[in-house]
C-alpha angles and dihedrals in degrees: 000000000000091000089048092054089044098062092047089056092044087055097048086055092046101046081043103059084036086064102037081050089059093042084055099049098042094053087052099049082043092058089050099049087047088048091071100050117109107198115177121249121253110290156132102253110180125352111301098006121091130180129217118209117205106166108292099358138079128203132184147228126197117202137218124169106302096346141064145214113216135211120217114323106245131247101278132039102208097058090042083069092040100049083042084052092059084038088061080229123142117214096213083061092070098102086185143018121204115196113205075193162343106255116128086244090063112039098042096115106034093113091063094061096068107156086057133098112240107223123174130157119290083239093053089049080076091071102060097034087052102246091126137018131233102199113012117307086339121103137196127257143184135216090246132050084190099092138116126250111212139177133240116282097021116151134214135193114199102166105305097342120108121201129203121177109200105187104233102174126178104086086054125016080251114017114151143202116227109213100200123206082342101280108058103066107190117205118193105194094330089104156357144232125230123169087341083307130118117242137161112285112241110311088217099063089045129110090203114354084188097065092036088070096042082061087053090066082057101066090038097090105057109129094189106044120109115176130026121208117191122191097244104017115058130247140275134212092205109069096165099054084046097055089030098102104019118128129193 
């Protein structure tokens, strides 16, 4: 019975110190892959869009008149305030939020923007009911149940704001472009930026980079878009020369 007892214990220590060796690993390959990522600073960028920069991360505001449209909500509550306070923007005046997905990096601060409605693709909304997993046997989850699930190509009016969501899974199960009054596309995860030109966004962070490049040839065709603002690598203002050479 003792031995019995003894390599149970032996294989709880093992398994532990296996786990607590990946968790290691991961977090360092996580840091280097961070490390890369080139996010703008907070600013107003052109007029009526604004971006919101929490570490590594950017989110956006769209303006119209005395409201705003928001873009993912940052990766840290606390410095999303802060970066809105040097922005003179009230967070009670973001009438909505739109999550290009669910990612920890991307939902932080959707509890100070209390006055918005929370919207996210009906396929991302798997991953917080716990029909699929991110990471593992682990989901992802926001700080509201109180969001709305929408299609592909659904379209929004808020004022003057248009709002267009265009499904690009492959980083998330549902993650989704926003093309916003029909020339700013912003992209979440679904994309990077290298040298003004689009690339996949880091393979290691990915659910199915695969498919993630097979949703890039998706948001290549927009005739009328004119900027694209990813989440980690900046913006450009030439959307056609940075979707001009990209092959899936």
């Amino acid at each position: 019975m003792k031995k019995i007892f003894k390599r149970i214990f032996l294989a709880i220590i093992i398994l532990i110190l296996v786990i607590g060796g990946l968790f290691i690993w991961y977090m360092l390959r996580a840091k280097a892959e961070i490390k890369v990522m080139t996010p703008v600073e907070t600013q107003q960028i052109v007029e009526n869009v604004f971006s919101v920069r929490d570490t590594f991360v950017n989110m956006y505001l769209v303006k119209d008149g005395d409201q705003y449209v928001a873009i993912d909500a940052g990766n840290n509550a606390d410095n999303v305030a802060y970066e809105l306070k040097k922005l003179k923007i009230n967070p009670d005046l973001v009438k909505a939020l739109f999550l290009t997905h669910t990612d920890g990096d991307h939902v932080a601060a959707v509890k100070i923007f209390k006055k918005a409605q929370v919207y996210l693709s009906k396929a991302e909304g798997q991953l917080l009911n716990g029909q699929k997993s991110r990471f593992l046997f682990f989901g992802n989850k926001i700080a509201t149940k109180e969001y709305l699930l929408i299609d592909d190509q659904q379209q929004f009016a808020f004022g003057n704001i248009k709002v267009k969501g265009i499904l690009t899974p492959g980083h998330t199960t549902g993650s989704m472009c926003y093309l916003v009054n029909d020339k700013y596309l912003f992209t979440g995860d679904a994309l990077s930026l290298k040298n003004s030109k689009i690339d996949l966004f880091n393979t290691f962070f990915n659910m199915d980079s695969k498919t993630a490049a097979e949703s890039m040839g998706l948001i290549t065709n927009i005739p009328t878009a004119e900027y694209i603002f990813t989440a980690h690598y900046g913006y450009t203002n030439d959307y056609t020369k940075a979707v001009k050479d990209w092959k899936k």
